[in-house]
mmCIF file of the N, C-alpha and C atoms, coordinates in Angstrom:
data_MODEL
# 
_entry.id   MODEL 
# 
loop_
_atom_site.group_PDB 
_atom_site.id 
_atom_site.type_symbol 
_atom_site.label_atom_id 
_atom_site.label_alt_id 
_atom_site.label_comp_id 
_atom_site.label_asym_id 
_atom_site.label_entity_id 
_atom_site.label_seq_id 
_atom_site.pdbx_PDB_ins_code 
_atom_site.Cartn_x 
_atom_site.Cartn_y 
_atom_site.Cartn_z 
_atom_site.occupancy 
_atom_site.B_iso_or_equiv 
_atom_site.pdbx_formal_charge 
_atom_site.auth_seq_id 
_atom_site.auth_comp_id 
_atom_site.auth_asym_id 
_atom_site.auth_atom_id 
_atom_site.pdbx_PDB_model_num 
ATOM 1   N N  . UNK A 1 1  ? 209.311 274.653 232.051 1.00 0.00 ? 1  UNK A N  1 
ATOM 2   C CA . UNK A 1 1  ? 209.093 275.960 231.483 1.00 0.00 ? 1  UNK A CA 1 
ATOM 3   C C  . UNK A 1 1  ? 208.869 275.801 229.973 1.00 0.00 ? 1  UNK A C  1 
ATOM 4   N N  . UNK A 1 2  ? 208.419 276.594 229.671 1.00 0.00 ? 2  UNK A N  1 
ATOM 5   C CA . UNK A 1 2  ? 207.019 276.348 227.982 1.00 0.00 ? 2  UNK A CA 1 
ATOM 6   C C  . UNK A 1 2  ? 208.279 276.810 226.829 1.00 0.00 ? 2  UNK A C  1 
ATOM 7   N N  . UNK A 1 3  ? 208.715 276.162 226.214 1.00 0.00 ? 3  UNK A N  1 
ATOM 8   C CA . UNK A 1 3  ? 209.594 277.330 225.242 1.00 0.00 ? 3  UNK A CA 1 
ATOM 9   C C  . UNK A 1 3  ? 208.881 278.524 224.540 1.00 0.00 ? 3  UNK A C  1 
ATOM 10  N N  . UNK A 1 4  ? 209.357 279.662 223.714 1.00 0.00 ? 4  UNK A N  1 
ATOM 11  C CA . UNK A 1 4  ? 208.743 280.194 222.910 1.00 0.00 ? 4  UNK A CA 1 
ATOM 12  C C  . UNK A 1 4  ? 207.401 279.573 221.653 1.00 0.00 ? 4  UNK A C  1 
ATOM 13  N N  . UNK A 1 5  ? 207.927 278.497 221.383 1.00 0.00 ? 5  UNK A N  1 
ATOM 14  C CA . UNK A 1 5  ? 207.413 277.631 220.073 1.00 0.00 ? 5  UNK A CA 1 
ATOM 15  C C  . UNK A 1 5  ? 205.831 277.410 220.841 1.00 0.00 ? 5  UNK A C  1 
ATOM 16  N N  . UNK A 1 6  ? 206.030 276.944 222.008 1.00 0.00 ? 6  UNK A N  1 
ATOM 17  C CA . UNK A 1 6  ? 205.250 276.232 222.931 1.00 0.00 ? 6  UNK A CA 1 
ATOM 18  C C  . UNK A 1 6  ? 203.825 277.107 223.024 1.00 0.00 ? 6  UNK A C  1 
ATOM 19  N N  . UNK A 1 7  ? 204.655 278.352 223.622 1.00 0.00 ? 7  UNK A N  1 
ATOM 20  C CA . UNK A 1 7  ? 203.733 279.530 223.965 1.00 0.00 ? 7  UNK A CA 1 
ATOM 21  C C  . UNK A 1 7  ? 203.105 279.797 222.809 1.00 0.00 ? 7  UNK A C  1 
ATOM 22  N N  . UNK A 1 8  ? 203.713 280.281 221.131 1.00 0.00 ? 8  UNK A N  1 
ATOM 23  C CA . UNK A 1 8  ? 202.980 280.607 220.276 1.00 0.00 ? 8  UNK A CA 1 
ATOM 24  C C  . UNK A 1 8  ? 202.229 279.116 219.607 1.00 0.00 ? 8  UNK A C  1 
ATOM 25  N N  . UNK A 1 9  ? 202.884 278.197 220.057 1.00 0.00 ? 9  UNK A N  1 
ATOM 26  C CA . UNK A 1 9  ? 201.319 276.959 219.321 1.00 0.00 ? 9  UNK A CA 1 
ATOM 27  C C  . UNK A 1 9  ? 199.894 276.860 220.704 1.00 0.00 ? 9  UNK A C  1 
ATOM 28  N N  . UNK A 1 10 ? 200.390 277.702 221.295 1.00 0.00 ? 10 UNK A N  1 
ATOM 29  C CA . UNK A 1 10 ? 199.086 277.889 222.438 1.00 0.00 ? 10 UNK A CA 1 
ATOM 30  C C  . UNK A 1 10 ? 198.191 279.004 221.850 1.00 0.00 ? 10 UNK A C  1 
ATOM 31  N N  . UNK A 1 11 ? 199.011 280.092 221.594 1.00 0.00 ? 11 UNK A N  1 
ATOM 32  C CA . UNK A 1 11 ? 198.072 281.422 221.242 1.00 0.00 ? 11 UNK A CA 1 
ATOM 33  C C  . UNK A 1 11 ? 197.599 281.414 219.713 1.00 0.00 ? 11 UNK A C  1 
ATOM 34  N N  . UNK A 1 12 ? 198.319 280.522 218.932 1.00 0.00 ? 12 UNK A N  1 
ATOM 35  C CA . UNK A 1 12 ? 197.650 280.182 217.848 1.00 0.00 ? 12 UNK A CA 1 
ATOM 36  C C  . UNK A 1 12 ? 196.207 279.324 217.926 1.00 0.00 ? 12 UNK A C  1 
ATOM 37  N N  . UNK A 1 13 ? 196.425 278.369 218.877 1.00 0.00 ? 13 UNK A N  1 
ATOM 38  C CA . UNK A 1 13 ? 194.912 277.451 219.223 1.00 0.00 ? 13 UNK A CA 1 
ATOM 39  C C  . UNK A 1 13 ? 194.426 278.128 219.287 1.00 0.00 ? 13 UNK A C  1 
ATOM 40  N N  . UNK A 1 14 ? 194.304 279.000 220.340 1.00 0.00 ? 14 UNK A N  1 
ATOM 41  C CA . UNK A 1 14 ? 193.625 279.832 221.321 1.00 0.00 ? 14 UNK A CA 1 
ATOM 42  C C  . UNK A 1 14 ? 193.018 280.779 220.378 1.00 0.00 ? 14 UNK A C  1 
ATOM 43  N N  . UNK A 1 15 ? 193.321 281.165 219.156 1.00 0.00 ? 15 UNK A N  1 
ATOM 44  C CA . UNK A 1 15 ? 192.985 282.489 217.972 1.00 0.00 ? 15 UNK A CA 1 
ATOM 45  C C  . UNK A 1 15 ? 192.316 281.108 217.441 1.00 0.00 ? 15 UNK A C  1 
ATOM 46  N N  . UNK A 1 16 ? 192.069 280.265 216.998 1.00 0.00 ? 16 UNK A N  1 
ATOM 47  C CA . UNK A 1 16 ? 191.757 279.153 216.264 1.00 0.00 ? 16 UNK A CA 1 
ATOM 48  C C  . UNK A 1 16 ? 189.971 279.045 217.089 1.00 0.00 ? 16 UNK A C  1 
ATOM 49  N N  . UNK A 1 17 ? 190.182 278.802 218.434 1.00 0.00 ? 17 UNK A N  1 
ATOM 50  C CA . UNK A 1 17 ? 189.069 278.540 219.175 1.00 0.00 ? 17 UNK A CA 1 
ATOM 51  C C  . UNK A 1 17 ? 188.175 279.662 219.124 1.00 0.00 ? 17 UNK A C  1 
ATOM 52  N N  . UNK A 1 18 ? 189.289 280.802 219.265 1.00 0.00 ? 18 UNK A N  1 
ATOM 53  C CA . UNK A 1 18 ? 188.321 282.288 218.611 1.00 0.00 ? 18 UNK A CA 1 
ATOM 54  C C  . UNK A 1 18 ? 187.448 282.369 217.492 1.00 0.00 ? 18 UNK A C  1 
ATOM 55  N N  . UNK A 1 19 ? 187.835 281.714 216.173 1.00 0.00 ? 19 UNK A N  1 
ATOM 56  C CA . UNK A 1 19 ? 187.144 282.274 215.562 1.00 0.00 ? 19 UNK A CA 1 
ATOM 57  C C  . UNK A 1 19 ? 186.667 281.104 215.282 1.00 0.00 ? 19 UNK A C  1 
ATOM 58  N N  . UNK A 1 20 ? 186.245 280.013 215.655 1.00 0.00 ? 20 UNK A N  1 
ATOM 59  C CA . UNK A 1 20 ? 184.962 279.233 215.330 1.00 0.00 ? 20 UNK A CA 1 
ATOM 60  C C  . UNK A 1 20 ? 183.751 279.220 216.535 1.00 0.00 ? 20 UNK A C  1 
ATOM 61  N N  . UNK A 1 21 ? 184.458 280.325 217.412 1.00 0.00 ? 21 UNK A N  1 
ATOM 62  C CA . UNK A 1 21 ? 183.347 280.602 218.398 1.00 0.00 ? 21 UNK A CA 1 
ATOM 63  C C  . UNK A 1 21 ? 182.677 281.933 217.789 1.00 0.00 ? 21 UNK A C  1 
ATOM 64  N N  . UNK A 1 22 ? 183.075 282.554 217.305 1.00 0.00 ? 22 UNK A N  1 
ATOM 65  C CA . UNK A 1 22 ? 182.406 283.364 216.399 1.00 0.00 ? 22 UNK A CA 1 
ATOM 66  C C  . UNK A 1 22 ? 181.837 283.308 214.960 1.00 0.00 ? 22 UNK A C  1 
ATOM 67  N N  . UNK A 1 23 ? 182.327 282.204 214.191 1.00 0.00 ? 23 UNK A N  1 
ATOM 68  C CA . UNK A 1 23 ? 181.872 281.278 213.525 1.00 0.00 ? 23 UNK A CA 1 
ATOM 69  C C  . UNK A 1 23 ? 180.208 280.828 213.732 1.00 0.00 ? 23 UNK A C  1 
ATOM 70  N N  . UNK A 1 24 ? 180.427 280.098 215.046 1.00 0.00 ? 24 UNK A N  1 
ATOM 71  C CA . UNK A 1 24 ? 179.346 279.509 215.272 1.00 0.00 ? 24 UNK A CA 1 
ATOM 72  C C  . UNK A 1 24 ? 178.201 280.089 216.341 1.00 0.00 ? 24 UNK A C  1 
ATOM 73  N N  . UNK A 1 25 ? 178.600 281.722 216.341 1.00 0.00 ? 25 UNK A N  1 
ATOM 74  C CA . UNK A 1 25 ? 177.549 282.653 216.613 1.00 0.00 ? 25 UNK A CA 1 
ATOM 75  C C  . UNK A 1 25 ? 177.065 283.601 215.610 1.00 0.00 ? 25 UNK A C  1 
ATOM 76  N N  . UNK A 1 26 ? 177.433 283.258 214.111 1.00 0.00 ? 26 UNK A N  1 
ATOM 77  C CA . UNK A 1 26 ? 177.293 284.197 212.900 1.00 0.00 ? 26 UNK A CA 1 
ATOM 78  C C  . UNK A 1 26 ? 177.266 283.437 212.026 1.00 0.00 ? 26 UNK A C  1 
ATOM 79  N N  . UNK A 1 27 ? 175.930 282.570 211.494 1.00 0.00 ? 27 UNK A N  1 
ATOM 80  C CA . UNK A 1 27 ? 176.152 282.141 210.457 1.00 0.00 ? 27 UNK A CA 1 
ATOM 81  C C  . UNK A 1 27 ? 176.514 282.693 209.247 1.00 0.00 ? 27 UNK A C  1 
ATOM 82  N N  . UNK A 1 28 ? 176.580 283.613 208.785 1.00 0.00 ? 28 UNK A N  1 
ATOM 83  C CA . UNK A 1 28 ? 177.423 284.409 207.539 1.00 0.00 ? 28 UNK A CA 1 
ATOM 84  C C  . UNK A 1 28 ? 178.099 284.180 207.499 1.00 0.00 ? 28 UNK A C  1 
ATOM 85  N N  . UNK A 1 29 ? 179.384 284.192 208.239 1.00 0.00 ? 29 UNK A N  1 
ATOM 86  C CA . UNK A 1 29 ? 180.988 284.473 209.012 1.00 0.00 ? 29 UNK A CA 1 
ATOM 87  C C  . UNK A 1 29 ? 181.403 282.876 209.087 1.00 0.00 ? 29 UNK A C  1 
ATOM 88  N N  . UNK A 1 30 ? 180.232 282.033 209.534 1.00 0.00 ? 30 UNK A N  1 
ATOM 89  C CA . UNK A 1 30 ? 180.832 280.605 209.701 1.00 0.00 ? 30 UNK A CA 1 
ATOM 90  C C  . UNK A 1 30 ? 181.832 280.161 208.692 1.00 0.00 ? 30 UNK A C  1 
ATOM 91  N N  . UNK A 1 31 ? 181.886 279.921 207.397 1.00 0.00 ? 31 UNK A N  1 
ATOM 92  C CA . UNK A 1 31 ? 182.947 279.618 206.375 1.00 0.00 ? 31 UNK A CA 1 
ATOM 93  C C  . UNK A 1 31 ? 184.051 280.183 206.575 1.00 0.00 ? 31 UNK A C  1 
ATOM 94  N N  . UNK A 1 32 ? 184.100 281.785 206.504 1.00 0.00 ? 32 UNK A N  1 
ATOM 95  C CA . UNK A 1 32 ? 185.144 282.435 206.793 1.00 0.00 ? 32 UNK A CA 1 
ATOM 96  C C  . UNK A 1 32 ? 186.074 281.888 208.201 1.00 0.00 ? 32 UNK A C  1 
ATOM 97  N N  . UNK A 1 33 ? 185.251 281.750 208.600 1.00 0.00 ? 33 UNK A N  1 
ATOM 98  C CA . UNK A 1 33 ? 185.849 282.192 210.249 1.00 0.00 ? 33 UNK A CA 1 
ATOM 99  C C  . UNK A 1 33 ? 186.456 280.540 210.731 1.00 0.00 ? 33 UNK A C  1 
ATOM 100 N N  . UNK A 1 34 ? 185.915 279.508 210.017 1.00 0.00 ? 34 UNK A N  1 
ATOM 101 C CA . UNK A 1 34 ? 186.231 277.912 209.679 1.00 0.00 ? 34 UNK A CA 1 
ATOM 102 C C  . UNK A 1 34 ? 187.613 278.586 209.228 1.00 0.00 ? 34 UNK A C  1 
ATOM 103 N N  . UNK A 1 35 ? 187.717 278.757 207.758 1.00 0.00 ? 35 UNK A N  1 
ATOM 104 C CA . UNK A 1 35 ? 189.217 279.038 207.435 1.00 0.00 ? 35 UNK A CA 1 
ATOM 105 C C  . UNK A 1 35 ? 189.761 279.516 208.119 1.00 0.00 ? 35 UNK A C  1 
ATOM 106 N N  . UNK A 1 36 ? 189.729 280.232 208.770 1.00 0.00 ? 36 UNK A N  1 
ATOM 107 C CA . UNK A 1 36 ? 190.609 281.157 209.529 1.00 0.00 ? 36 UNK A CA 1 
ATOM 108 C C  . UNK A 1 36 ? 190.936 280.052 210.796 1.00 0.00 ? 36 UNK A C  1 
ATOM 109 N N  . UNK A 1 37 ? 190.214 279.688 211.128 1.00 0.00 ? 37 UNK A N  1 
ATOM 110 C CA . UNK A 1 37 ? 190.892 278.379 212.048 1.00 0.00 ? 37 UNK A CA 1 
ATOM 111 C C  . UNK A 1 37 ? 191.086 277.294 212.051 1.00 0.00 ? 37 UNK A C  1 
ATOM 112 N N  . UNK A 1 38 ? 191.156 277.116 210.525 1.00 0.00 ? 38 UNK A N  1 
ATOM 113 C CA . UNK A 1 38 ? 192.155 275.745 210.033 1.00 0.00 ? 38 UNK A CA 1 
ATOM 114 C C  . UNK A 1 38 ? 193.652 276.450 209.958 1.00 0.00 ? 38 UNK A C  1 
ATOM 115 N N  . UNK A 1 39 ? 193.710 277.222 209.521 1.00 0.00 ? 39 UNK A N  1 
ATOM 116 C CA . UNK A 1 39 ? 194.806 278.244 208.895 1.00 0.00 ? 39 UNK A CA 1 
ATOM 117 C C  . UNK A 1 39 ? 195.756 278.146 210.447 1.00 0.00 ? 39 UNK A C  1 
ATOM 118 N N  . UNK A 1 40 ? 195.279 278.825 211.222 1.00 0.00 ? 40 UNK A N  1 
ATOM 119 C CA . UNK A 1 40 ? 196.043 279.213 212.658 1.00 0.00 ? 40 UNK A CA 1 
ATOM 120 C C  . UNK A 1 40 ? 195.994 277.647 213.306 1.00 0.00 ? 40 UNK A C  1 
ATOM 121 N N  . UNK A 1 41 ? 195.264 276.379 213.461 1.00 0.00 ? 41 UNK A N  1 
ATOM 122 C CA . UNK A 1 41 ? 195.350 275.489 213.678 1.00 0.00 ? 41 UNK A CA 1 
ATOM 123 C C  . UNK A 1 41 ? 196.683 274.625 212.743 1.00 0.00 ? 41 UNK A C  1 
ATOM 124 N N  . UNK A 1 42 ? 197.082 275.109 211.424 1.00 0.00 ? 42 UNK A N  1 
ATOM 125 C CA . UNK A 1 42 ? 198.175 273.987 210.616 1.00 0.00 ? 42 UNK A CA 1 
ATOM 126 C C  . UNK A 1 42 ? 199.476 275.203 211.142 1.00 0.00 ? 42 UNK A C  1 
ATOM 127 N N  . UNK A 1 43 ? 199.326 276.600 211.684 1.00 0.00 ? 43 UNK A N  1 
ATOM 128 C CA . UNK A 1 43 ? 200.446 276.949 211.619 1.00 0.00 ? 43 UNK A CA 1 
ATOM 129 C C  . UNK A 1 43 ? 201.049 276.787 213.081 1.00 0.00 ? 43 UNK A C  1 
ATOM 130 N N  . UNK A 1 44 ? 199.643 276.464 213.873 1.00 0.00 ? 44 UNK A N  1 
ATOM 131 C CA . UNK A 1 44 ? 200.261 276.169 215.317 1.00 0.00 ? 44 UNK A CA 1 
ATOM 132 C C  . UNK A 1 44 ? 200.992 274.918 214.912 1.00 0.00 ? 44 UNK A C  1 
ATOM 133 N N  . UNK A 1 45 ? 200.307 273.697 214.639 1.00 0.00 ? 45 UNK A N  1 
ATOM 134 C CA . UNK A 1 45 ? 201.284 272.471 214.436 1.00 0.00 ? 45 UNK A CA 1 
ATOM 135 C C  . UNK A 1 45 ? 202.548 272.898 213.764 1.00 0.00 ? 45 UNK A C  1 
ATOM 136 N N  . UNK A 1 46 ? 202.992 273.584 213.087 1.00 0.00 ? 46 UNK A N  1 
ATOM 137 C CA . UNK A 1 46 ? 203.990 274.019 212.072 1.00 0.00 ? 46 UNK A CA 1 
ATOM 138 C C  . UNK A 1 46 ? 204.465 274.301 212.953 1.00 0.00 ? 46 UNK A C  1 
ATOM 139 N N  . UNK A 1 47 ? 204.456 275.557 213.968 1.00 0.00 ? 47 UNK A N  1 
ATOM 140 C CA . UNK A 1 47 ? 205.317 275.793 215.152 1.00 0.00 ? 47 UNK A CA 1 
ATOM 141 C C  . UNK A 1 47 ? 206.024 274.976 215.928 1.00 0.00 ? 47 UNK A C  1 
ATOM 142 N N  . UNK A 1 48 ? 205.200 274.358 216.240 1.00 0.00 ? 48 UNK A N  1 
ATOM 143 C CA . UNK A 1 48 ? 205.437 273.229 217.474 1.00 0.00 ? 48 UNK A CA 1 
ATOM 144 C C  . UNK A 1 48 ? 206.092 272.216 216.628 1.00 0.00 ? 48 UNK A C  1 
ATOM 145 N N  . UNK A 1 49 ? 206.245 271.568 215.643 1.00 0.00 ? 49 UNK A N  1 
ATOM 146 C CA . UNK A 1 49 ? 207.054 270.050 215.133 1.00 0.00 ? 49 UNK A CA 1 
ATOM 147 C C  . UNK A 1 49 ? 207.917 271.115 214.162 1.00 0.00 ? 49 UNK A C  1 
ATOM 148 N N  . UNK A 1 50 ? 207.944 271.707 214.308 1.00 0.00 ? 50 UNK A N  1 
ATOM 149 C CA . UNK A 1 50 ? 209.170 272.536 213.511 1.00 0.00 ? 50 UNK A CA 1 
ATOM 150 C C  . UNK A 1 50 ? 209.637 273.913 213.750 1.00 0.00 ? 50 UNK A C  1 
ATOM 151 N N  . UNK A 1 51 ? 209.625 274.356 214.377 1.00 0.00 ? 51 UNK A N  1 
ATOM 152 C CA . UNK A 1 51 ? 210.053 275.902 214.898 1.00 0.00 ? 51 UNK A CA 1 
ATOM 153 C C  . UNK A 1 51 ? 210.817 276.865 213.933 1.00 0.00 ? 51 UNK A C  1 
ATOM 154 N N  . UNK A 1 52 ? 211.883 275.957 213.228 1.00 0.00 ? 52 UNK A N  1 
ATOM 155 C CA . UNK A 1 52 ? 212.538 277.017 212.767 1.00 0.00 ? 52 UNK A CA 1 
ATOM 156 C C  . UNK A 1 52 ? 212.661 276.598 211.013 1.00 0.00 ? 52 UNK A C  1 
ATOM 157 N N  . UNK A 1 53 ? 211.296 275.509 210.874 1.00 0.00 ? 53 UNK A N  1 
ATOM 158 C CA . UNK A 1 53 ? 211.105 276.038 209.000 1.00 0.00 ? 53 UNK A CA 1 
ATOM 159 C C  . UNK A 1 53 ? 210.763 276.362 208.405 1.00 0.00 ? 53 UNK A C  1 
ATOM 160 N N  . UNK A 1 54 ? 210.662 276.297 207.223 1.00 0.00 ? 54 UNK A N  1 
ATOM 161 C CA . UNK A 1 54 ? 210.420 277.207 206.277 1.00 0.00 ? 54 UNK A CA 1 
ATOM 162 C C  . UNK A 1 54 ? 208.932 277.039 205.311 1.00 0.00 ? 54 UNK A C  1 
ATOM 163 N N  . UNK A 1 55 ? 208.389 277.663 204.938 1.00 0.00 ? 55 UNK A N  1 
ATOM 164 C CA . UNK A 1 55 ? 207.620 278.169 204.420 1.00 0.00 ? 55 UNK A CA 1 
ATOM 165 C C  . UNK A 1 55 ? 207.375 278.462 202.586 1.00 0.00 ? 55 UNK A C  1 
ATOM 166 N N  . UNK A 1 56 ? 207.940 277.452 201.778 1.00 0.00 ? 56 UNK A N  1 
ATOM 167 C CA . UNK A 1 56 ? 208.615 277.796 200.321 1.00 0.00 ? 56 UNK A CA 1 
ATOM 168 C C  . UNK A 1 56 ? 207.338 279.035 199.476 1.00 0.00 ? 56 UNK A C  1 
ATOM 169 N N  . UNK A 1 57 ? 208.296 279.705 199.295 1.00 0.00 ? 57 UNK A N  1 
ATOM 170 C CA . UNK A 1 57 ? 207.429 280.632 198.080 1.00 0.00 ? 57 UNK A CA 1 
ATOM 171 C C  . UNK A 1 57 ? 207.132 280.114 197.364 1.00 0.00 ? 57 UNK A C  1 
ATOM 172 N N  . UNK A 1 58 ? 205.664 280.152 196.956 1.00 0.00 ? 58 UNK A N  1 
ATOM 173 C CA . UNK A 1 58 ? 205.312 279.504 195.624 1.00 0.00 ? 58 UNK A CA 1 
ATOM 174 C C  . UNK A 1 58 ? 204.915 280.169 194.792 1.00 0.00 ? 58 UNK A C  1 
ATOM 175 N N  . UNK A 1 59 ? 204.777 281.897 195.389 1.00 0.00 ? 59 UNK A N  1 
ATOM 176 C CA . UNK A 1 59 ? 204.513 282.344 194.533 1.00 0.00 ? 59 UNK A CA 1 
ATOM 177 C C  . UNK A 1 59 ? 205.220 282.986 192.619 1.00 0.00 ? 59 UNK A C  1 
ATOM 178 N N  . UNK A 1 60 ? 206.412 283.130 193.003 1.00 0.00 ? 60 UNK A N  1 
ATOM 179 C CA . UNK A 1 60 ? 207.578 283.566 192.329 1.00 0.00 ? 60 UNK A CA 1 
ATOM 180 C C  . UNK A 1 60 ? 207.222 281.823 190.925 1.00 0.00 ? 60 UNK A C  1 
ATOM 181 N N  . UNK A 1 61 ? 207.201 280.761 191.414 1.00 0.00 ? 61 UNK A N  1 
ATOM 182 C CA . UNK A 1 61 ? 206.798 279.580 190.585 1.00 0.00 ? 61 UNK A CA 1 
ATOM 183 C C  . UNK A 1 61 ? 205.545 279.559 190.004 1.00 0.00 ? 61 UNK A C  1 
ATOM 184 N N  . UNK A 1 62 ? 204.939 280.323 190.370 1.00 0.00 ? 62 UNK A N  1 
ATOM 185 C CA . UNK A 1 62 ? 203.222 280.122 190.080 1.00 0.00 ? 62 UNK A CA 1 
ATOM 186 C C  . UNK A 1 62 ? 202.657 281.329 188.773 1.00 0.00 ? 62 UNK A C  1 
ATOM 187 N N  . UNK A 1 63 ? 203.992 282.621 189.280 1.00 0.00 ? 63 UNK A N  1 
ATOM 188 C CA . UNK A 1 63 ? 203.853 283.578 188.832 1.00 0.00 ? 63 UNK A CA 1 
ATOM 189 C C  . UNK A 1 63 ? 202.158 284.575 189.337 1.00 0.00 ? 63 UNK A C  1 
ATOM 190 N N  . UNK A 1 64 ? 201.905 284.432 190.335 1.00 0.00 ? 64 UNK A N  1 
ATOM 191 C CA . UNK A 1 64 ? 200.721 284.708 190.559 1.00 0.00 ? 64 UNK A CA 1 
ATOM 192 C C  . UNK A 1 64 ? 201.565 285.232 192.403 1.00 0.00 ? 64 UNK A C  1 
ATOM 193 N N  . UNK A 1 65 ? 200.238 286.269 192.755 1.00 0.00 ? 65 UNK A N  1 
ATOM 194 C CA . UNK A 1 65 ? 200.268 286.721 194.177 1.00 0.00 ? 65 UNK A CA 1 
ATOM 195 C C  . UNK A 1 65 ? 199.652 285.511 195.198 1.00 0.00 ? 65 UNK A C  1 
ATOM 196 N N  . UNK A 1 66 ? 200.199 284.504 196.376 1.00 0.00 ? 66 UNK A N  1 
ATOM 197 C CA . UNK A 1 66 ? 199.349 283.642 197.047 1.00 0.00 ? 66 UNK A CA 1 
ATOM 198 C C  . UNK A 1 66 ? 198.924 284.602 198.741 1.00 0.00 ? 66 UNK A C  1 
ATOM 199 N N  . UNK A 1 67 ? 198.608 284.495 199.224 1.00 0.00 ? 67 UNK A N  1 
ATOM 200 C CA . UNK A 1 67 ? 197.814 284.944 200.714 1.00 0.00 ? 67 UNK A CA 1 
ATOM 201 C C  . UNK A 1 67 ? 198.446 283.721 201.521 1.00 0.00 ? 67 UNK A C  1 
ATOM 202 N N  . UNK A 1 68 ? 199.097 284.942 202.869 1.00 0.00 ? 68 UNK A N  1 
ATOM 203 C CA . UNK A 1 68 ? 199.560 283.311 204.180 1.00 0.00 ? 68 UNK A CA 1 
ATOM 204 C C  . UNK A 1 68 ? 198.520 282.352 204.082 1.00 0.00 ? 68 UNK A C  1 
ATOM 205 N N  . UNK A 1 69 ? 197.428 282.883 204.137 1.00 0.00 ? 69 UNK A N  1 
ATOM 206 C CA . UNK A 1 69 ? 196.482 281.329 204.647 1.00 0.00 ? 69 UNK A CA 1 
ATOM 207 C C  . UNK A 1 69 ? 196.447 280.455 203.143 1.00 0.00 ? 69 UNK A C  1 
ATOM 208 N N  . UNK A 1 70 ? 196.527 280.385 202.099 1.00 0.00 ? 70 UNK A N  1 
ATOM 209 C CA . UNK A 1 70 ? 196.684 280.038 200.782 1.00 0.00 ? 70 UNK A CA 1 
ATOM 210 C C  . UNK A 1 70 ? 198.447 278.923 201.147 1.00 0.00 ? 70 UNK A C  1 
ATOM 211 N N  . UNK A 1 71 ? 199.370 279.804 201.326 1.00 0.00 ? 71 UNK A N  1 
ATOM 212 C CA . UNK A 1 71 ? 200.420 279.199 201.749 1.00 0.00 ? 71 UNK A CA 1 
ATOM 213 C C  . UNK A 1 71 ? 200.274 277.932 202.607 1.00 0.00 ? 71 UNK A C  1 
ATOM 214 N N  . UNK A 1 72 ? 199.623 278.505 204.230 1.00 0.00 ? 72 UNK A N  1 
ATOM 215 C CA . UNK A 1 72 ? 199.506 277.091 204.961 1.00 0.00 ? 72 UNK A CA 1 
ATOM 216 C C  . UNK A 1 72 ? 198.753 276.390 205.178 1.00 0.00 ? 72 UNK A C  1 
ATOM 217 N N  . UNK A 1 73 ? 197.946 276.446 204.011 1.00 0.00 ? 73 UNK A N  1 
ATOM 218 C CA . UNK A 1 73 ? 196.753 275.390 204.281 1.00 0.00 ? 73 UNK A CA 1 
ATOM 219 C C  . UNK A 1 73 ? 197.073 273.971 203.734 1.00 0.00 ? 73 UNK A C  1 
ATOM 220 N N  . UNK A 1 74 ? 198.239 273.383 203.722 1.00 0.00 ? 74 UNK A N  1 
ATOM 221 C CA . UNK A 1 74 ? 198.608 272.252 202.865 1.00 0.00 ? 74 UNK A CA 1 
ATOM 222 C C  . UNK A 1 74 ? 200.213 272.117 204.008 1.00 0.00 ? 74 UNK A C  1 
ATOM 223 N N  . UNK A 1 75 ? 199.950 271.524 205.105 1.00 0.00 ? 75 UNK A N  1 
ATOM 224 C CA . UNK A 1 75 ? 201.349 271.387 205.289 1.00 0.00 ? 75 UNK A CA 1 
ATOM 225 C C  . UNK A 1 75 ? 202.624 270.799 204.867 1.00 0.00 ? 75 UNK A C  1 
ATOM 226 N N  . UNK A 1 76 ? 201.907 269.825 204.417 1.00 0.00 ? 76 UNK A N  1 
ATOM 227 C CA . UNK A 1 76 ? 202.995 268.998 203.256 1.00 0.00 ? 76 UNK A CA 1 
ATOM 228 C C  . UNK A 1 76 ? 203.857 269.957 202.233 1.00 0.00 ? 76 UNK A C  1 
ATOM 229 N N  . UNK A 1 77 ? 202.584 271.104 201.944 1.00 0.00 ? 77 UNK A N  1 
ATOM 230 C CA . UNK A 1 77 ? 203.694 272.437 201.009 1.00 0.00 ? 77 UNK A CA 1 
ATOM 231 C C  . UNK A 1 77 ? 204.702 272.899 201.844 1.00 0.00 ? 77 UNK A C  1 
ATOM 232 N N  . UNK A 1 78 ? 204.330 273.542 203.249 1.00 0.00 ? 78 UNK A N  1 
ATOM 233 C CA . UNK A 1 78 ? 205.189 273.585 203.954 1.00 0.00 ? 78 UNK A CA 1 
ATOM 234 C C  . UNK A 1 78 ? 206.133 272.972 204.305 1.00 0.00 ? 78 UNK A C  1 
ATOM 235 N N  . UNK A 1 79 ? 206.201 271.460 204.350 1.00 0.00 ? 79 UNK A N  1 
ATOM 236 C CA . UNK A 1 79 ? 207.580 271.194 204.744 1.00 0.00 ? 79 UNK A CA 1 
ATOM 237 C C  . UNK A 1 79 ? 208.283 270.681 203.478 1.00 0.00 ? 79 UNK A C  1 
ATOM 238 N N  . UNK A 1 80 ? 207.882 270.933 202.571 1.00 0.00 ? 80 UNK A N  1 
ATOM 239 C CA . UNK A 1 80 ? 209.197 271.019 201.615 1.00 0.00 ? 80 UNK A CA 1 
ATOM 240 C C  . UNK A 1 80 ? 210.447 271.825 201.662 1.00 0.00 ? 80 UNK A C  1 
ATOM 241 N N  . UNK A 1 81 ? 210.383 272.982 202.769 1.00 0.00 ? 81 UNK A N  1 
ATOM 242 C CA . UNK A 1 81 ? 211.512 273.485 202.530 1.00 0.00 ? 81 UNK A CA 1 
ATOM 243 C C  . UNK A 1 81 ? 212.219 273.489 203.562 1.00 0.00 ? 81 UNK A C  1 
ATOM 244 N N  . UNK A 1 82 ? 211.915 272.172 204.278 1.00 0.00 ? 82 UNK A N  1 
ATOM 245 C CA . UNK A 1 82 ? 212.804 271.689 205.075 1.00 0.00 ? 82 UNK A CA 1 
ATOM 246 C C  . UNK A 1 82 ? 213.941 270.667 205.142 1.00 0.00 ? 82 UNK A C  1 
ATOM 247 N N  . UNK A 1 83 ? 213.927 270.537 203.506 1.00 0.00 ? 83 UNK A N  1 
ATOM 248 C CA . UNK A 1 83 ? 214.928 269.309 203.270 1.00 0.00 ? 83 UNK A CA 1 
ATOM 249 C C  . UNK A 1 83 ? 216.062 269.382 203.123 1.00 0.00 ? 83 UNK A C  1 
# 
């Protein structure tokens, strides 16, 4: 039986496969729609080899506003705040 983690690094692929299939029926959209499924592709792995970490604010350090996909596009940022 699939745990929770399991199930959401499935439906994250699965949104990932979405939008480079729409990507690659819209060339306009292709860039966009690339990010968008790198983004849901590093947070599925994030799910799955780590379930319950963390995510460090960087924004409060940066002094600037960052965007989730800005956040997980660097997993290595991400697991800093798992130490």
């Amino acid at each position: 039986m699939p745990t929770h983690a399991q199930i959401a690094g499935r439906l994250l692929r699965d949104a990932a496969k979405f939008f480079r299939t729409v990507g690659d029926q819209n060339a306009p959209l292709k860039p966009q729609m690339d990010d968008n499924a790198n983004v849901f592709e590093q947070v599925a792995t994030l799910v799955e080899q780590d379930p319950m970490g963390f995510v460090e604010d960087e924004t409060a350090e940066q002094g600037g506003e960052e965007t989730a996909s800005q956040q997980t596009r660097s997993p290595a940022h991400a697991q800093r705040g798992n130490s």
